[in-house]
DOBALUM-855554 format. One record per residue: z, x, y of N, C-alpha, C, O in turn. Coordinates in steps of 0.1 Angstrom, whole numbers, plus 5000, padded with zeros to 4 digits. Each point is the difference from the previous one (the first is absolute). Layout:
<recs>
ZXYZXYZXYZXY/...
</recs>
This chain:
<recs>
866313279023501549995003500549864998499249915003/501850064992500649884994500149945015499950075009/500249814992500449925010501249985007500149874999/500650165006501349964999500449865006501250005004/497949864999500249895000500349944990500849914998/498650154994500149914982499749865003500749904996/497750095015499049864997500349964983500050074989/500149795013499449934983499250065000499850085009/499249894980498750014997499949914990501049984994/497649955002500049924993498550054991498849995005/501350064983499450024990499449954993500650014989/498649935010499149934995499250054987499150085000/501449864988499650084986498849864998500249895005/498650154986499549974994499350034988500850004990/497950025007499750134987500150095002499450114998/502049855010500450164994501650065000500650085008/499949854980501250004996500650154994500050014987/500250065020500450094997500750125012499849985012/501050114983500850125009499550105002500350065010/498650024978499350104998498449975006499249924998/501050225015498449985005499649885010499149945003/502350075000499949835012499750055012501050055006/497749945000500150085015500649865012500050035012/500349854984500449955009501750004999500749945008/499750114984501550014993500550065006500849975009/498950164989500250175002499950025016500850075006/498549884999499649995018501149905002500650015011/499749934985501349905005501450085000500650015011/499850034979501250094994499950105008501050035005/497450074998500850115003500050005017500250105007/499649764997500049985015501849935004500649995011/499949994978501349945002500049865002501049955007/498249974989499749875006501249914987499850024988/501149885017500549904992499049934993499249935007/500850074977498549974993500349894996501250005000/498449934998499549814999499049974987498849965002/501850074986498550014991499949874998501049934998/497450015000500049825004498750004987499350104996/500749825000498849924993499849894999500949934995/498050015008499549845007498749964989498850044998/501949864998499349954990499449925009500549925007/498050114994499149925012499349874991500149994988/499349945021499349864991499250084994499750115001/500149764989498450064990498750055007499150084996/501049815016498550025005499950175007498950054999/501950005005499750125006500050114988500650105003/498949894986499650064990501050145002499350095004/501549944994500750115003501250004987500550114997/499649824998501150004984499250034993499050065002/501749894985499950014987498649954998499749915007/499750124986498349945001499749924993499049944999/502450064991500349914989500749944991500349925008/500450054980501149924992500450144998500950045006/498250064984500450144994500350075010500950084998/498749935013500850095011500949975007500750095006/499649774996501249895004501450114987501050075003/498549904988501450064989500150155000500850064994/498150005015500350144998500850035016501050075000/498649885010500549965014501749964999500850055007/499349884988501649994993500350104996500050115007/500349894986500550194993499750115008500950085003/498449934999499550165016501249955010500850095002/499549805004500549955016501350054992500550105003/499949834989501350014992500650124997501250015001/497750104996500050124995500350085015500950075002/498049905006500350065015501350015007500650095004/499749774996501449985007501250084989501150035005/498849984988501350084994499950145003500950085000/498049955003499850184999500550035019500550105004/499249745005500350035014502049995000500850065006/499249844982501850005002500350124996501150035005/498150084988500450154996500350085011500850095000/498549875010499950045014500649945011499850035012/501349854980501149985012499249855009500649935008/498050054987499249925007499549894993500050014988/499549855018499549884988498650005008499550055011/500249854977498849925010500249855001500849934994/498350055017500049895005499049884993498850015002/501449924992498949904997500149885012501049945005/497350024998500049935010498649904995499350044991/500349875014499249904995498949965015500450005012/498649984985499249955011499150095009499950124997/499249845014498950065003501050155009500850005010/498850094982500350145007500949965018501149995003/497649995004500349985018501249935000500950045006/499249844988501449925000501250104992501149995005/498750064987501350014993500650165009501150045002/497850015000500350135009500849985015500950055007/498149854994500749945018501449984996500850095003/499849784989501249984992501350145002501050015007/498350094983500850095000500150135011500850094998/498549915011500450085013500849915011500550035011/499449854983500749945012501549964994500949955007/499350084975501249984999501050175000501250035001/497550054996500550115002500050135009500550115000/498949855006499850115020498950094993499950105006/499549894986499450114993498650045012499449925006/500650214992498850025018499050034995499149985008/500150104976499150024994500049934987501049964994/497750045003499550004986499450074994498849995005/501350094985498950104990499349954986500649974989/498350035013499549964984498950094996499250065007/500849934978498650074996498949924997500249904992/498450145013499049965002499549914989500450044989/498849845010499349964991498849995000499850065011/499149914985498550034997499049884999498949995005/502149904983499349855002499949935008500850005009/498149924992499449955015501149925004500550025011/500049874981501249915005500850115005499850005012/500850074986501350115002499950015012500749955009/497750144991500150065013499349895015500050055011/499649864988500249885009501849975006500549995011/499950014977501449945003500750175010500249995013/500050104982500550115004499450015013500750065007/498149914999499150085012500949865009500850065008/499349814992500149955010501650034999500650035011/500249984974501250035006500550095009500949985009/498350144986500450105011499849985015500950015008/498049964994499949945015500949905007500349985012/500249954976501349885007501150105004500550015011/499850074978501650035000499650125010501150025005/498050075000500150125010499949905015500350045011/499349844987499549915012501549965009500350005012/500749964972501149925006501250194997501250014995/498250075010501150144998500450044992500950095000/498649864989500650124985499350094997498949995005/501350144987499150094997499849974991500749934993/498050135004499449994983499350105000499250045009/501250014973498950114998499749984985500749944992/498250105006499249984991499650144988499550105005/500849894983499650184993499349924989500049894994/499550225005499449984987500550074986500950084999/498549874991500650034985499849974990500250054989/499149795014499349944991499250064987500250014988/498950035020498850114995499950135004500750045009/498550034986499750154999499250005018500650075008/498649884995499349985013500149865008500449894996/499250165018500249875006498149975002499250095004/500749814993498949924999499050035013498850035000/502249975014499350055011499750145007499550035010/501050044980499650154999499250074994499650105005/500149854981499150074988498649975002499749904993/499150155015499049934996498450114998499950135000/499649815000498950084997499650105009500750025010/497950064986499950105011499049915008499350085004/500349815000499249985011500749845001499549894999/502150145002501049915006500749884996501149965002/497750004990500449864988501449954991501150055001/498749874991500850024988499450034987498850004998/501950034994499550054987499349834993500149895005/499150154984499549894992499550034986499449934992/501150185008499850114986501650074997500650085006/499949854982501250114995499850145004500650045010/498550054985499950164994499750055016500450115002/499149845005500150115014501449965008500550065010/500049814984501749975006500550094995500350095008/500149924983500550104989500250105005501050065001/497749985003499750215009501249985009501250045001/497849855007500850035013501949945001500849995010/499249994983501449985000500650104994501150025005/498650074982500950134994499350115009500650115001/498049895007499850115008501049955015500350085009/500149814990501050005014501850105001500949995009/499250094980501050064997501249944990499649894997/501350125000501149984989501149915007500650045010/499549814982500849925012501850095002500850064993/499049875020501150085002501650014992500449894998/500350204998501249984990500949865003500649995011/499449974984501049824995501650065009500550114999/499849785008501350055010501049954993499849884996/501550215001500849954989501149895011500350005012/500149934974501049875007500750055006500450114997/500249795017500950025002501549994993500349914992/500950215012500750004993501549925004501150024994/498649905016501049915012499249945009499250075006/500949804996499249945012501649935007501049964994/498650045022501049935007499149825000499049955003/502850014991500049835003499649945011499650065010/500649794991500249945013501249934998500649964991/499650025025501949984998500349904997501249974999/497549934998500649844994498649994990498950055004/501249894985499149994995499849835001500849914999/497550105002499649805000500049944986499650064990/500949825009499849994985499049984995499149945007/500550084979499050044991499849874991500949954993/497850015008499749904985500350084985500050124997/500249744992500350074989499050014993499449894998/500250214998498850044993499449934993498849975000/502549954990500249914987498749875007499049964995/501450005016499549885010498450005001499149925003/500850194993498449975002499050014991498850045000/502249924988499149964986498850084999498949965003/501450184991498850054995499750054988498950044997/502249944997499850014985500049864992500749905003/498350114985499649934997501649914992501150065001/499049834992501049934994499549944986499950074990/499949825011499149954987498749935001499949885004/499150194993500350094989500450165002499250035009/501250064989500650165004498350054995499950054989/499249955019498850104994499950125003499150084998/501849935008500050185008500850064987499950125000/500949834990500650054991499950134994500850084996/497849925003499250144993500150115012499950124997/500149845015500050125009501150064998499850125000/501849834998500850115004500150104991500450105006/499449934978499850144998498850085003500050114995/499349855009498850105009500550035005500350114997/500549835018499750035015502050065004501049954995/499150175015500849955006500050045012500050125003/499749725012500049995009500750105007500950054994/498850025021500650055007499550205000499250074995/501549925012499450185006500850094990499450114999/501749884994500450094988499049974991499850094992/499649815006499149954986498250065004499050004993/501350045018498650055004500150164997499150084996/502449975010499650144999500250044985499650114997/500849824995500450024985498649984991499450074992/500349805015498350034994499050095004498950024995/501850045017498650085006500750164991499350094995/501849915006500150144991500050024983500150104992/499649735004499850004983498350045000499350084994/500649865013498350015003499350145002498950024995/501650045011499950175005500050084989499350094996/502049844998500350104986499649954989500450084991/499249835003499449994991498049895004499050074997/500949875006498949925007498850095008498849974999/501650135008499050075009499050094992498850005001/502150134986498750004995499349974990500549974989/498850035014498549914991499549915009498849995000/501849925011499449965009498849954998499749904994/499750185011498450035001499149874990499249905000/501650234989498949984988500549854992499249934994/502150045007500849874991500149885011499949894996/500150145016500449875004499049864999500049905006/499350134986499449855000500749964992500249885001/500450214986500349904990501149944998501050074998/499349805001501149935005501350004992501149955003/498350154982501449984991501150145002501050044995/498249995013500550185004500849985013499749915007/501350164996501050065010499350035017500549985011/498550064987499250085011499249875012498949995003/502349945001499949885008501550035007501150014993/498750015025501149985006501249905002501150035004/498349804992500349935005501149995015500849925004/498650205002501149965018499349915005500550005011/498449904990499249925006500949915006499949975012/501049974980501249905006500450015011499849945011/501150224983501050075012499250035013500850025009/498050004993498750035009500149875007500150015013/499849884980499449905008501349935009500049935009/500950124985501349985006500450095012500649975010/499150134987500550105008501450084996501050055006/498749924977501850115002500250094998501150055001/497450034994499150115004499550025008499549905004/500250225005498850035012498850034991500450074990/498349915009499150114997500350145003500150074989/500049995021500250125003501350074988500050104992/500949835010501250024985499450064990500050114996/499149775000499350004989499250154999500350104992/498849905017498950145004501050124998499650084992/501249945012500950075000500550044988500050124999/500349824991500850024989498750084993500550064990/498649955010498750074992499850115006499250074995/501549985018499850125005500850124993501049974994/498650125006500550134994500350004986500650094995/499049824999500250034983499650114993499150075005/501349974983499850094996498950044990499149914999/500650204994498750004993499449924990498950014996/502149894999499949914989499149865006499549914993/500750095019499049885002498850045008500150065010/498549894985499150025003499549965018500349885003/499250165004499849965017499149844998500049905007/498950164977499449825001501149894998500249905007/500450124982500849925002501049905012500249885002/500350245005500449975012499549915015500349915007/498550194990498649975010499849784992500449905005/499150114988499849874993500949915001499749884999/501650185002501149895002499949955018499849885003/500350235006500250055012498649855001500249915008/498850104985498549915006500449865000499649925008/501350054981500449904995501149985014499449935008/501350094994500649995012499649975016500649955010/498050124985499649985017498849914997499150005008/500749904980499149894998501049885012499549935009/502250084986500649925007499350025012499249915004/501050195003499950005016498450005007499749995012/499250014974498949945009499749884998498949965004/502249934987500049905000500349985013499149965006/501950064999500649935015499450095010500349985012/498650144985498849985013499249924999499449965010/500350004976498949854998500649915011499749985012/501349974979501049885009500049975015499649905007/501050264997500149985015498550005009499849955011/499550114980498549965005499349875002499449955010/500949974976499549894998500849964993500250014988/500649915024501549904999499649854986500949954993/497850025007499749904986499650044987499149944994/501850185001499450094996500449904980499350024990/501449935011500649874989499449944999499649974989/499749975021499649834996498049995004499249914996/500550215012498850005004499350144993500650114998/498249874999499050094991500050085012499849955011/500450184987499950165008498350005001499550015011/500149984982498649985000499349854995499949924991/499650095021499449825002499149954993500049884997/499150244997499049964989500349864991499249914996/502650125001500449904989500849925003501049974994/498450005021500249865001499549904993500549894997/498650145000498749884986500550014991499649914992/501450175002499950034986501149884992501249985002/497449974986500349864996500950024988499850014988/501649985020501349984992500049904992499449915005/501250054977500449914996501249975006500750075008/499449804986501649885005500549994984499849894994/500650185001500949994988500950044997500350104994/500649795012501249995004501050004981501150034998/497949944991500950034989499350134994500450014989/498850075014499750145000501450055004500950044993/499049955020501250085009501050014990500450094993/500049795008501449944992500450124990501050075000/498049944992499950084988500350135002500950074995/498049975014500450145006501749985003500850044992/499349925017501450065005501049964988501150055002/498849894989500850024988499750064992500549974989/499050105010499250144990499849904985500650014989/498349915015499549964988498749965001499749884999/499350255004498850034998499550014987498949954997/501850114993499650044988499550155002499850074990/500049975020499850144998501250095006500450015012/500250074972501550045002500350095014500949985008/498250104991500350095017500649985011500950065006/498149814998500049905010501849884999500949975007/498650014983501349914994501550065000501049925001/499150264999500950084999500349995016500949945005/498250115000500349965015500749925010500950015008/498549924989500249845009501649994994501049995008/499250014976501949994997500750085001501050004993/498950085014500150155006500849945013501249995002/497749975005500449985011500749875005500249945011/500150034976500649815003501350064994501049945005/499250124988501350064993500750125011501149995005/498250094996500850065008499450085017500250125003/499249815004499549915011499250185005500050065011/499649984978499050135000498849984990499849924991/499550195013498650044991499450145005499750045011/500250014977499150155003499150025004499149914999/500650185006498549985009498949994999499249965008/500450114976498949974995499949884999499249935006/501950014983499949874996499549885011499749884998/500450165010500349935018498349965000499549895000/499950234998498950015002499149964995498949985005/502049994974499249914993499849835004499049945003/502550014998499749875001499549975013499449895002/500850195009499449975011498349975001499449935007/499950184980498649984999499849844989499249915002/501450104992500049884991500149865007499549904995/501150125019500249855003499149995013500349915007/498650194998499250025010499149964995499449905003/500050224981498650014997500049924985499049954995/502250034998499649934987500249875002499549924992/501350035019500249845001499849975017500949945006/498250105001499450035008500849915011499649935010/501850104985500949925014500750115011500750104997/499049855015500550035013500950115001501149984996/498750145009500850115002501149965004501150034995/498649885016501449915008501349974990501050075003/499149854985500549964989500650104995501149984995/498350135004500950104996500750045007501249984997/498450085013500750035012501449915000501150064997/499049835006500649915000501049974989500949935004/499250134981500549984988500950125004501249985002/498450134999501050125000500950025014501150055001/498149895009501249985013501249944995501150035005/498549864982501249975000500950014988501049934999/498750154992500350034988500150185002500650064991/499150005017500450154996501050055011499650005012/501650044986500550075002500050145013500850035009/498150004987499950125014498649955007499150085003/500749784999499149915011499750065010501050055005/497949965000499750095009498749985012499050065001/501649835006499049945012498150085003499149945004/500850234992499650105003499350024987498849984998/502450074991499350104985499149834992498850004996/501949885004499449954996499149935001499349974990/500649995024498349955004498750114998498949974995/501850165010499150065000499850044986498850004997/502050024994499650044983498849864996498950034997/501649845004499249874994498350035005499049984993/501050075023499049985004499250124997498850005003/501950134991499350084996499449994984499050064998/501749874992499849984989498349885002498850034998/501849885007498749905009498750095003498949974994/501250125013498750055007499849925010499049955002/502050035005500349925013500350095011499849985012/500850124983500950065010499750125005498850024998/502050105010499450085009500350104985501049984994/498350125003499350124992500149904986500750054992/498949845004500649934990499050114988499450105002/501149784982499450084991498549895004500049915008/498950154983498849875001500349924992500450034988/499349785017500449924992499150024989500149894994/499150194999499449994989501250104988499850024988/501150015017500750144994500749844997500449915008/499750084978500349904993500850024987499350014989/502950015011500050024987499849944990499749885001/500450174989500049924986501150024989499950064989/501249865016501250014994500150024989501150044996/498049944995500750074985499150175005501050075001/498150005002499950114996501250095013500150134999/500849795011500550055006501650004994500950085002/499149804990501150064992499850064990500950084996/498349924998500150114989500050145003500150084991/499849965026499650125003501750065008500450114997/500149825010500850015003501749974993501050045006/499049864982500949974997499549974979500049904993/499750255005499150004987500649974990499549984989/501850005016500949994983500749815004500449914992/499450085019500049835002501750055001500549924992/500350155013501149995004500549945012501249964998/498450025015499949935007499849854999500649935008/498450034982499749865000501249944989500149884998/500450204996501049944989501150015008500749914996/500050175015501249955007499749885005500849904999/498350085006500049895009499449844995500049905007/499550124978498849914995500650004987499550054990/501849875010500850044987499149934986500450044989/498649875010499649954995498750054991499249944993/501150235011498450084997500750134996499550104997/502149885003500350134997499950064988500050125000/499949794987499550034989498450024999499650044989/499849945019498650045001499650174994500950085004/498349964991499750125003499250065005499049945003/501150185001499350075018498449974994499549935009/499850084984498849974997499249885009498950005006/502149894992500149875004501049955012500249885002/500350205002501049895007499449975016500449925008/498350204996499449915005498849925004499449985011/500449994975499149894997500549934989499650034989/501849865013499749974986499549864995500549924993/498450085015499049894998499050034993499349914994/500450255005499450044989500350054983499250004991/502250035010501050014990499749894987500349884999/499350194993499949944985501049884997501150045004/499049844991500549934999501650054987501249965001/498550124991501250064999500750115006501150034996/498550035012500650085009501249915010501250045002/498349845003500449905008501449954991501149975005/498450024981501349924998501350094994501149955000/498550214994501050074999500650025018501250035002/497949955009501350005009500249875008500250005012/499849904981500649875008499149965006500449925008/498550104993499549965013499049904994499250004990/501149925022499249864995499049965014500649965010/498150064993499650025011499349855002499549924992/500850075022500249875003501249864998500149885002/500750214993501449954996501050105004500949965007/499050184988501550045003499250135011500850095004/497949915001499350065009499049945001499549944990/499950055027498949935001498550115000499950125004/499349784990498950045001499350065016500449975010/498550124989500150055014499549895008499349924994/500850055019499549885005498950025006499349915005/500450184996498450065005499650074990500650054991/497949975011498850124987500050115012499549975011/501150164984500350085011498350035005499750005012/499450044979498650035003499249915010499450025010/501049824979499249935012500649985014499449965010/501750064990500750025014499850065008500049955012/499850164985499050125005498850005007499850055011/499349884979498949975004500049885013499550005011/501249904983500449925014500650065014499749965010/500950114990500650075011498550085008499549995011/500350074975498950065010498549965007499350075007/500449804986498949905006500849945008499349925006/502250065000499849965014500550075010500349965011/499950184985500050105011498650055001499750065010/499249934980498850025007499649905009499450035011/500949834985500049885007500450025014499349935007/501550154999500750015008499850115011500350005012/498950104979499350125008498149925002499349995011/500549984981498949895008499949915013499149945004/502150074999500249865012499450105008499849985012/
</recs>
């Protein structure tokens, strides 16, 4: 039953900028409460923003995008600056407001900050409630049969699609009640998050468009052309059959469950594997953040201790290379400008340079980890520690660190005609598929009917992928000997 006080309420958005599938929204609206939608750009240290420059410029455009769809609704948002407890205290005391609603978060900073807040603000008489939405499951519910947490994908997996069909996505509201004075709002502009000079986000804006219309547009191009073949195409990166919603995910301007939803009831033209395969890919996110919430150092500390010993190089102009995609080996090199150009990467490819800069240049998982926090786009406190440390053989069901790719036969297998490495590796695009990725082996006239001058207008590979190999794997025996 609506309220008939019409209490403020003060709303608390964070990843999760959106109207569709809001259970802290929808519980506010249909209780009658004067809604207060607020967003607090907290310090860096409480790890709860942007994770990085590329998600700084996508966080702009989503907030920007958000607040016009609330003016659609008669409503703004609030921008506010500073540690959550202060800027909240601030605004119930400028605005009589008697509760606060937010939806749940999962990272360890998050939820330190959220547990003592709640205890302040029910302490000093406000209500607070808390929903979930984030994810498909709540972390403190899903666990094993003899009580645990999971530490294996494939029995998470069961038990989360044997836990029943998440529940149907609650549609927006179609009117929320105001408050009768509104506090004033920082200007968005003020908190510099887009980049100036140099403009390197430039390549993102025809990829991307920020916000919860740009999510449901991609999730229904995706459905209808992207979903089938699924299965069988999605490794290959020059093909369609890649969702890219990872952004709109990490933002929240999608629910998962949205997502899960939109694959239900399709018709006979799309295969169940396909669906199923996507649906897996979806719930990788969410046992990332049972890793997480399990084992809150799940970034910066080895899941498995074994490799604590394990004898990292310091080549700090390896790195270099890598993260400018100038390894010399095109796959890898496709990648990395991939993701510097338009603050994404496919997921195979993910998987290439990720093994390249673990097992062929035997530097620090950390470093990676670290390179894409701040360079991709749909950054992900959760998918991405736990992906680095699964590629590693560090992490909980990882691959074995001996499972070692080998970027030319992984491009030639997945990207056979070298269409991928010629969008992004303009310097090879005259190459032909024979060669383009190795063309350190390429006949000396081959090279020069396509420009390519190696070690001049492409570098030579900076590692012997074989002997790399072999080094990787004398010091992971090294390392199972201790």
């Amino acid at each position: 039953m609506p309220q008939t006080s019409a209490k403020t309420l003060i709303l608390w958005f964070r990843k999760d900028l959106r109207l569709s599938d809001h259970a802290a929204l929808a519980t506010a609206a249909d209780e009658g409460f004067r809604i207060l939608p607020l967003y607090i750009r907290e310090p860096e240290e409480a790890g709860t923003g942007p994770l990085g420059a590329a998600q700084a410029w996508w966080l702009n455009h989503s907030l920007s995008a958000f607040g016009k769809s609330l003016e659609a609704l008669g409503s703004r948002l609030t921008l506010r600056s500073g540690p959550a407890e202060r800027v909240l205290s601030e605004l119930i005391a400028e605005t009589g407001a008697s509760a606060v609603f937010w939806n749940r978060r999962y990272d360890p900073p998050g939820i330190a900050i959220d547990k003592a807040l709640k205890a302040k603000l029910i302490a000093d008489g406000i209500e607070v409630r808390t929903f979930a939405g984030q994810i498909l499951h709540e972390p403190t519910k899903l666990k094993t049969g003899a009580g645990g947490h999971f530490r294996v994908y494939t029995p998470f997996w069961k038990a989360l699609d044997g836990s029943g069909e998440p529940p149907e996505p609650i549609p927006a509201p179609t009117s929320v009640a105001t408050p009768q004075n509104w506090p004033q709002s920082e200007a968005l502009g003020d908190w510099h998050l887009l980049p100036t000079r140099p403009n390197w986000a430039k390549g993102f804006e025809p990829v991307w468009t920020p916000g919860e219309a740009g999510a449901k547009k991609r999730l229904s191009d995706f459905v209808e052309t992207g979903l089938k073949g699924y299965r069988n195409r999605r490794d290959f990166p020059a093909e369609p059959h890649v969702s890219m919603l990872s952004p709109h995910l990490a933002h929240g301007e999608i629910s998962p469950a949205f997502v899960w939803n939109a694959t239900r009831g399709l018709d006979d033209s799309y295969s169940s594997e396909d669906v199923i395969h996507f649906r897996k890919e979806l719930v990788w996110r969410d046992f990332s953040y049972h890793l997480l919430f399990h084992f809150p150092d799940l970034s910066v500390a080895n899941w498995n201790g074994k490799f604590d010993g394990f004898p990292w190089h310091d080549a700090p102009d390896l790195l270099e290379k890598w993260q400018r995609g100038q390894t010399g080996y095109p796959i890898v090199d496709a990648g990395m400008r991939q993701l510097w150009q338009t603050g994404f990467m496919h997921n195979r490819v993910r998987m290439i340079v990720a093994s390249f800069l673990i097992k062929d240049l035997l530097i620090d998982w950390r470093e990676g980890e670290r390179w894409f926090r701040d360079t991709l786009v749909d950054a992900d406190p959760a998918s991405n520690a736990a992906s680095w440390q699964w590629v590693a053989g560090s992490g909980a069901d990882a691959a074995p660190f001996f499972r070692i790719f080998n970027p030319i036969t992984q491009g030639e297998k997945f990207d056979p005609e070298g269409a991928y490495v010629r969008r992004f590796v303009l310097e090879l695009k005259d190459m032909p598929a024979k060669f383009i990725h190795k063309p350190f082996e390429a006949p000396h006239a081959v090279l020069k009917d396509a420009g390519v001058s190696l070690g001049k207008t492409y570098p030579m590979p900076i590692v012997d992928h074989s002997k790399a190999r072999d080094a990787a794997l004398s010091a992971f025996q090294g390392l199972k000997g201790e």
